[in-house]
N, C-alpha and C positions, 0 to 999 in steps of 0.2 A: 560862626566864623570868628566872631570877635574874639568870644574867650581861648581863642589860641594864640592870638597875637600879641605880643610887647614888643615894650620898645626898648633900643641897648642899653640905655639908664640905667634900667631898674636893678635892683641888686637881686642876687642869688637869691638871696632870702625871701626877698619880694617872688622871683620866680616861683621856686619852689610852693609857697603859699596856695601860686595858680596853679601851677601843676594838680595839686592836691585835690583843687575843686572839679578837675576835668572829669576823673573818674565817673560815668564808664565809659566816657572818650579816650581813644588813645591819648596817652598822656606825652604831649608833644607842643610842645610851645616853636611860633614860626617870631625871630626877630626880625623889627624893621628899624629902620635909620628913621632921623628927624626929618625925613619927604617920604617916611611911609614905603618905601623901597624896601624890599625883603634880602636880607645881608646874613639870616644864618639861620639854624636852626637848635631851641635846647631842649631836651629831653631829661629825663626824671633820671637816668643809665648817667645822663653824661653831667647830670647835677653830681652825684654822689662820687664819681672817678672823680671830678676835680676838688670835691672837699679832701677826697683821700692823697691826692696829689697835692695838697696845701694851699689851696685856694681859700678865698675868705668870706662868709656868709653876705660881707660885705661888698666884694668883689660884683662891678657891672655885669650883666649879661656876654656886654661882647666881649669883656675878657674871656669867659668859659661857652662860648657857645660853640658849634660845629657850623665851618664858614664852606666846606664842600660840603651843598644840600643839594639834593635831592626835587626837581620839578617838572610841570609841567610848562609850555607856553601857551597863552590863549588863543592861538592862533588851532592848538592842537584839540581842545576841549571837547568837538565834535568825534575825534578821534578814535574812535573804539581798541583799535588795533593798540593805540599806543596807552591807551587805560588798560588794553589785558597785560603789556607788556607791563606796564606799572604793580600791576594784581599779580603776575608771577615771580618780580623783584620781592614780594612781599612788603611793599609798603600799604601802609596802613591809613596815613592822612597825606596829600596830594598836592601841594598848593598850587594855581596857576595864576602865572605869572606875565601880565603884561608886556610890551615893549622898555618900558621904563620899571621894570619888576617890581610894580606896585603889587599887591594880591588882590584879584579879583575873584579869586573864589577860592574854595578848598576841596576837592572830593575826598569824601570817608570809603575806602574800601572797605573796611571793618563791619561797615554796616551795610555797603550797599556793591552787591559782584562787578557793575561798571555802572556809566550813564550813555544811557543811547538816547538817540538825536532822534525820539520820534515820538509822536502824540499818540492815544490809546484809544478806542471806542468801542465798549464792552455791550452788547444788544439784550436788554433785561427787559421787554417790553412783550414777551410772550405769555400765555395764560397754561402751559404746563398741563393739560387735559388729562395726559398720559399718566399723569402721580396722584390724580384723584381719589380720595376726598384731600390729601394733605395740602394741594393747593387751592383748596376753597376762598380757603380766608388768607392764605400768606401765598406772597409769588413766589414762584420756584427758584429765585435768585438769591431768596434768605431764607431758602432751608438749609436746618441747621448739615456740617459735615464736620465732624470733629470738636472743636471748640468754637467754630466760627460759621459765616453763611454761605453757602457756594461760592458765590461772587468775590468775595471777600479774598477765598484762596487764590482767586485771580489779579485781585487788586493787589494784595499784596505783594504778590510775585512780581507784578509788574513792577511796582515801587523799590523793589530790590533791585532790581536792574537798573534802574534811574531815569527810570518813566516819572515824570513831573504834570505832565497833562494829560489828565485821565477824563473821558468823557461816561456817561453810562444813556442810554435810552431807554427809556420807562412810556409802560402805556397801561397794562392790565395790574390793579391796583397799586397804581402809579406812588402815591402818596406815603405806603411802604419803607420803599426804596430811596424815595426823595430825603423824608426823615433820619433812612440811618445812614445817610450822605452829607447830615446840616454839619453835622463835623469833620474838622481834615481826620484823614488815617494814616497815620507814621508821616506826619508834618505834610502829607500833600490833601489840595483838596479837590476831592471828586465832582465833579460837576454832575448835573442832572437835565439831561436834554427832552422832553415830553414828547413824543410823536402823536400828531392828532388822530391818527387814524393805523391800523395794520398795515406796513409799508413792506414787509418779507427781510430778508436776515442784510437788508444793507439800504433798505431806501432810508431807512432812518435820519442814517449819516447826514443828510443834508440838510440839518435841524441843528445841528452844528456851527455856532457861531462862527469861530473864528478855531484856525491851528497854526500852531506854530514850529512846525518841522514840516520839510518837505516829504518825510515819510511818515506812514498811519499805517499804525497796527489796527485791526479790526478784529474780533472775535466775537464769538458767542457765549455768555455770562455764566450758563451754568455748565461748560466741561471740568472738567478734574485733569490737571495734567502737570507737568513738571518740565514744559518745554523747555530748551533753553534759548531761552529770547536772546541774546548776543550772540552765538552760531546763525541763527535765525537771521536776525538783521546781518550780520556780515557776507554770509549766503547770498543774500536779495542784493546784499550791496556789491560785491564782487562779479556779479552778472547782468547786471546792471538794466534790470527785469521791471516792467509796470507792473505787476504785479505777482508774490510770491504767496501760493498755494502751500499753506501746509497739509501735509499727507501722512498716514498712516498705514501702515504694507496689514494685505488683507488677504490671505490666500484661503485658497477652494481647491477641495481634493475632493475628487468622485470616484467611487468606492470600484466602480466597474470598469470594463474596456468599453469606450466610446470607439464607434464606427467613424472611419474617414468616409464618408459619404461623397457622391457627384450625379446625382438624380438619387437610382435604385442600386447605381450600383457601389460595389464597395471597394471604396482605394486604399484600404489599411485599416489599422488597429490602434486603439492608443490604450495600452493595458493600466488604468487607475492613474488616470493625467493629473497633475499640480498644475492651477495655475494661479500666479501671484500678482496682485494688482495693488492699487496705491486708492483708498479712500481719502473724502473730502473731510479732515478734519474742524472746518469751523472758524481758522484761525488764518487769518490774509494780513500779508505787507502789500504797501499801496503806493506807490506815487501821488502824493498830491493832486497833480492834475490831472491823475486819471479821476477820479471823484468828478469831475464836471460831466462825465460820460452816466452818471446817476440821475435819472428824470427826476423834476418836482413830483411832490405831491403824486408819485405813482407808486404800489407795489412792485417790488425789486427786487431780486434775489441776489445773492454775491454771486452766485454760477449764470446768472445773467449777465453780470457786471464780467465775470473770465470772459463769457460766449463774444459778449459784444470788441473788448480789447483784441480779442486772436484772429475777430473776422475784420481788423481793421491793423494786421501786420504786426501788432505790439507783441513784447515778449512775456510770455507769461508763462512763469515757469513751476515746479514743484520742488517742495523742500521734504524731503524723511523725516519724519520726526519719529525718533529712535527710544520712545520712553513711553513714561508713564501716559493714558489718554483714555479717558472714558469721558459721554458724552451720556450724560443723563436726564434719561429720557422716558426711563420707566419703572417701577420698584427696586426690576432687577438690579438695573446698572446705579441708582442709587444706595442700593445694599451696598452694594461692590466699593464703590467711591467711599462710607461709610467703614468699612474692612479695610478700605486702604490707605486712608487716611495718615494711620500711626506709623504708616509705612514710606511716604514717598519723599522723595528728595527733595529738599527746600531748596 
């Protein structure tokens, strides 16, 4: 953040300099006044109009800078709605701006689709039986897909979106995963949570120190998918649901006419029926406080964790997810994830 900011002093010359070194950040300097207050913005475009307009290399900042900028306020930073409206203006760096328009932070569109308001916990603690012998010796969450390890295409994904708190739980050659964790990935760092014992696709979660969003994305580590996690959370949020079920449409055609039956005898026909259902993709928004409704120390399934919320009035609803989604789980769907790699949406 720093190296975007000057202060109206400095001279053209001196700006320009920074500019130079931003590369391959948008090249966008934010000015502040002597309290640090944000009073304009200059750009590399709006350097070079004002030398050709006769400006002086010498010339302050705020003589040539752009004084109607462009921001957010931090009141809005949770905002989703108003990051996409910022991402379809086509800004590129963000600044947000206190009550006393200090800058307290910057969002990069450039590099990341928005920042949503919710912590991450990716379940990599399973021993992968189904892909043997490949998972003998490595867990199924670092085989390779493309350039990188399953997991990785999720972590990633998520970090584009502006997931900041990323959880993983590890159990079946724990030590792994922990290792290619000791470092951040793309400036964040993934945490590594150990589950002592096989806890089912959510007891885990509660090995989780601490989070810091009221909403928790959950999934499981090794899908292949191209969600789009901001429809996702906006979804969950505009419904205002304990917890949102992603789903994948899954339909079944039977080749023949099925009998309407009523004992023996026969009320109809149904000549080669369709019928279209929604599977459980793997991949849950949550409410915070629903996680207290997760036992210690027990095997817990996350269709547990729906069953228990719907038999207690809460809303729990389903999201389409309308893309890319394989869940792999056995050579096949590994081939497949591996095939499609070169192909899916970032």
């Amino acid at each position: 953040m720093k190296n975007h900011i000057i202060n109206q002093h400095i001279t053209l010359l001196e700006a320009l300099s920074r500019i130079n070194t931003l590369a391959p950040e948008p090249l966008v300097l934010f000015v502040v006044d002597d309290e640090n207050r944000m009073v304009g913005t200059l750009t590399d475009g709006d350097s070079r109009r004002a030398l050709i307009a006769g400006a002086s290399v010498n010339d302050v900042a705020a003589k040539v800078m752009h004084c109607n900028f462009n921001y957010m306020r931090a009141d809005d930073i949770n905002n989703v709605l108003e990051i996409r409206r910022q991402r379809e203006m086509k800004m590129k760096l963000v600044p947000i701006l206190d009550k006393e328009r200090h800058i307290v932070d910057i969002i990069n569109l450039e590099k990341f689709k928005t920042r949503l308001p919710i912590d991450a916990v990716l379940m990599a603690g399973g021993k992968g039986e189904r892909l043997r012998p490949l998972t003998e010796k490595t867990p199924k969450p670092l085989l390779p897909v493309g350039d990188k390890a399953i997991i990785d295409h999720n972590v990633d994904r998520l970090i584009s979106y502006g997931v900041q708190h990323l959880s993983v739980t590890v159990n079946y050659l724990k030590e792994q995963i922990e290792e290619h964790y000791l470092e951040p990935r793309n400036g964040v760092q993934v945490k590594t949570v150990r589950e002592p014992k096989f806890l089912g696709t959510i007891g885990s979660v509660k090995f989780v120190e601490s989070f810091f969003n009221d909403t928790v994305l959950v999934m499981n580590s090794d899908l292949f998918t191209n969600i789009d996690y901001e429809d996702f959370f906006l979804h969950f949020q505009r419904h205002d649901a304990e917890m949102s079920v992603a789903a994948i449409p899954y339909n079944v055609s039977i080749p023949y006419g099925i009998l309407d039956l009523e004992g023996r005898n026969i009320k109809g026909l149904l000549e080669k029926p369709q019928y279209n259902h929604y599977a459980n993709a793997g991949i849950y928004l949550i409410k915070r406080k629903a996680l207290d409704e997760i036992p210690n120390d027990t095997f817990f399934n996350a269709t547990d964790l729906v069953e228990k919320l719907i038999a207690e009035g809460k809303a729990v609803i389903r999201y389409p997810l309308n893309g890319t989604w394989i869940d792999i789980g056995n050579p096949q769907e590994y081939q497949k994830a591996k095939d499609l790699v070169k192909h899916i949406g970032k």
